[in-house]
N, C-alpha and C positions, 0 to 999 in steps of 0.2 A: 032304707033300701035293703027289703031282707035279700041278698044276694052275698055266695061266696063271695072273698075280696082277700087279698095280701099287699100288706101296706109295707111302706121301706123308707127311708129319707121323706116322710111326707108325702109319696108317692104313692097312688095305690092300683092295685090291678084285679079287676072283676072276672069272676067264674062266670060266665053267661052270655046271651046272646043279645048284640049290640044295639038291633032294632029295640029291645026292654033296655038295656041299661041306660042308650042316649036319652031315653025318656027322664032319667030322673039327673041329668046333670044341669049347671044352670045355664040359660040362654044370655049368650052374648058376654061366656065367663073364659073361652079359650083364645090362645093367641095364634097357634099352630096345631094344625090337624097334620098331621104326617104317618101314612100309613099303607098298606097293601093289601088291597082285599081279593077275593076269588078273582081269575082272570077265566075261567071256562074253557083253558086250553088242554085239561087231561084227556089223552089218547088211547088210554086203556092201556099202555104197556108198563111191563113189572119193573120194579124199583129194581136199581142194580150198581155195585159199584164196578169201574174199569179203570185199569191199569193204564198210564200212558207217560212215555219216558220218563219211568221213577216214580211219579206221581197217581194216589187215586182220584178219580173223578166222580163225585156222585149222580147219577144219570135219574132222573126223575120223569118219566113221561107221564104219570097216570101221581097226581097228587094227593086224592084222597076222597071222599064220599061230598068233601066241603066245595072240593074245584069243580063241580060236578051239576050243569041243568038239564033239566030237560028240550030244553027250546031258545033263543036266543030272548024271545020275548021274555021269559021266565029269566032270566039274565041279566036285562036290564032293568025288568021291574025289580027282583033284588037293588040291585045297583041306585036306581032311584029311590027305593024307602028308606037306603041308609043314607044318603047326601042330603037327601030332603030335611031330615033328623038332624045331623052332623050341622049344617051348616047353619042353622038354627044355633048355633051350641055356640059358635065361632064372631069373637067381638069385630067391628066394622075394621075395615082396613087390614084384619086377620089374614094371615096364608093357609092354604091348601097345597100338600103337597102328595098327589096319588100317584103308586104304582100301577101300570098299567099294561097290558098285548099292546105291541106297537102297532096291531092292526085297528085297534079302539080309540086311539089316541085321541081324535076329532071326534067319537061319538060320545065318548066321557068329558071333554070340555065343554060340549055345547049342553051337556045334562047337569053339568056344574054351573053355568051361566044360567041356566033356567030358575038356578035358585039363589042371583044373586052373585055370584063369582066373574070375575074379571080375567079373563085370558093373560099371563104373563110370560112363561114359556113353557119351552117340552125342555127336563131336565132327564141328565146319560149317565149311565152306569154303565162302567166299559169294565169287562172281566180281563183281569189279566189271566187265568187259567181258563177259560173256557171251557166246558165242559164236551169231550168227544162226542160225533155223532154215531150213531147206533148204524145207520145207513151211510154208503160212502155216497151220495149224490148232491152234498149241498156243502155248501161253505158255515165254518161254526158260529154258531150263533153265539155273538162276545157283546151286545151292547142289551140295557133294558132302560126302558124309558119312565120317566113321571112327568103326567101332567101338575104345572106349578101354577094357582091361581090366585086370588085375592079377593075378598069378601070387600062388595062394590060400598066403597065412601066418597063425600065429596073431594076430599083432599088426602091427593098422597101421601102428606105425612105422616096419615094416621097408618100407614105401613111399614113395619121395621124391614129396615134391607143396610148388613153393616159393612158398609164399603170401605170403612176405614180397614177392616182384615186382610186387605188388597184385592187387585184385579182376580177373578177366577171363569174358569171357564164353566160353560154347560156342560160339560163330560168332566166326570172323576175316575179315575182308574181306582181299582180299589180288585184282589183274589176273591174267588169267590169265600164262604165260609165251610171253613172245615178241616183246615192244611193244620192248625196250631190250637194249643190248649188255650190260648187264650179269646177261641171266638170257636168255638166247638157248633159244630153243625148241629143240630135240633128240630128243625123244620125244614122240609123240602122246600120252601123259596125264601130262607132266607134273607137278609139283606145286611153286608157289612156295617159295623158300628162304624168304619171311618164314616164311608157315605154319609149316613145318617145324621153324625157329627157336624159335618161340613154345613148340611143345608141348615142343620137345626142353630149350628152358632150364625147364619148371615140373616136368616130370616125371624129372629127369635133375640129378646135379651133374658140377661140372667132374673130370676125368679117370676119368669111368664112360662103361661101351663101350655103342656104339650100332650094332646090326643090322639092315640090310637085306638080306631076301636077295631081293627083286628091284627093285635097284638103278637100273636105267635111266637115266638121263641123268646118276644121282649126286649128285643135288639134297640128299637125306640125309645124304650124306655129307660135304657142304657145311657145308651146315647145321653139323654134330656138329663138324667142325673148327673151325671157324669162333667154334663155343662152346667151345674146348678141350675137346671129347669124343676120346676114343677110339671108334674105325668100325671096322664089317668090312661089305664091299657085296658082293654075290655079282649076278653078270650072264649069263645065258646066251646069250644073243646078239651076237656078234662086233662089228658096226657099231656099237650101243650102246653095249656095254664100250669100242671106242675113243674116240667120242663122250664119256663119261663122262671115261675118262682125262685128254682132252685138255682138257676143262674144268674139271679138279680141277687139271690144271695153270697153266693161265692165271690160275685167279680165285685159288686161295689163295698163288700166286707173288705176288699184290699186295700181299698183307696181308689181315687180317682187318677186315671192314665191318664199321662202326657200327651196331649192332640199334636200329632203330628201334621204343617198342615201341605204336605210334598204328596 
């Protein structure tokens, strides 16, 4: 694979674009796919931070040239050449776990079914800071969802789900990222290592591989080490992929943190 790459605990994270890089990983070698790709929700409004009781918020309506199609068609056909790919990648009884618009919710499951995926739920990210609205006419937008599937087998069991970790709910509360040095904001959407944590230890055991192929800040990839997973993080954007880099290197040079699981 002549492609950049940064490798870490066995882990590795690719420079490039994920329709090329799924091509070259093996079929039917991953356990979990957990990841967040383009949602097509940028507005065109300018990146800003605001103040509110004490705290900054990072306000993002316009995310980048990547959040960005032309057409809705052009949107989901992205959308399908990477799942199409991905799930190819993903061994029988395997999870999928996508970030998603909760206005897509049911259009990306049924595109996930088309290639094999089993509906199991709509999983919540509930922000406890919320991010201010820009306009006073609506109530703050605190929740984001993931569709959670499973790569179709005869028998359950061939799907990890570890219920011995106790009862949990579909909603984690979890700040958004950016309050503390220890989870430093990097990309506009973000997603806390708790969260990530959480699904990746019920749906996942120790030393099964865990993919994202759009990686971004690497927070995934965190996560997956962090629990003794095996990662592969695939990044097409330069500044990111370094950005990620250099934060796979600072945090897990420390040691692995203590999973809180409240």
């Amino acid at each position: 694979m002549n492609k950049e790459k940064f490798t870490f605990n066995g882990g590795v994270l690719y420079l490039g674009d994920c329709l090329d890089v799924l091509d070259e990983i093996e079929d039917e070698s991953v356990d979990l796919i957990l990841t967040d790709p383009p949602y097509a929700i940028s507005s065109g409004v300018v990146i800003d931070w605001r103040p509110n009781n004490g705290s900054s918020y990072y306000v993002a309506a316009d995310f980048g040239d990547w959040d960005k199609f032309s057409s809705g068609q052009e949107f989901w056909r992205f959308q399908e050449q990477w799942i199409s790919k991905a799930m190819r990648k993903l061994k029988k009884g395997g999870h999928i776990v996508c970030f998603i618009d909760i206005w897509k919710v049911s259009y990306l499951a049924d595109l996930i079914s088309k290639y094999g995926g089993v509906k199991r739920q709509v999983l919540f990210w509930r922000k406890t800071n919320p991010m201010v609205r820009l306009r006073k006419v609506d109530f703050l937008q605190s929740i984001e969802s993931a569709v959670w599937m499973s790569k179709e087998s005869k028998e359950r069991k061939h799907s990890t789900f570890n219920y011995e970790l106790g009862l949990e709910q579909c909603i984690i509360e979890a700040a958004v990222p950016g309050l503390t040095k220890l989870e430093p904001r990097l990309h506009p959407t973000q997603k806390p290592v708790t969260v990530l944590k959480k699904w990746i230890a019920y749906l996942s055991n120790e030393g099964d591989l865990v993919l994202d192929p759009f990686a971004g800040s690497g927070s995934t990839l965190i996560a997956a080490d962090e629990l003794d997973r095996r990662w592969i993080g695939i990044e097409k954007d330069k500044e990111h992929f370094e950005k990620a880099k250099q934060w796979l290197t600072d945090r897990l040079s420390q040691g692995r943190f203590i999973f809180e699981w409240s």
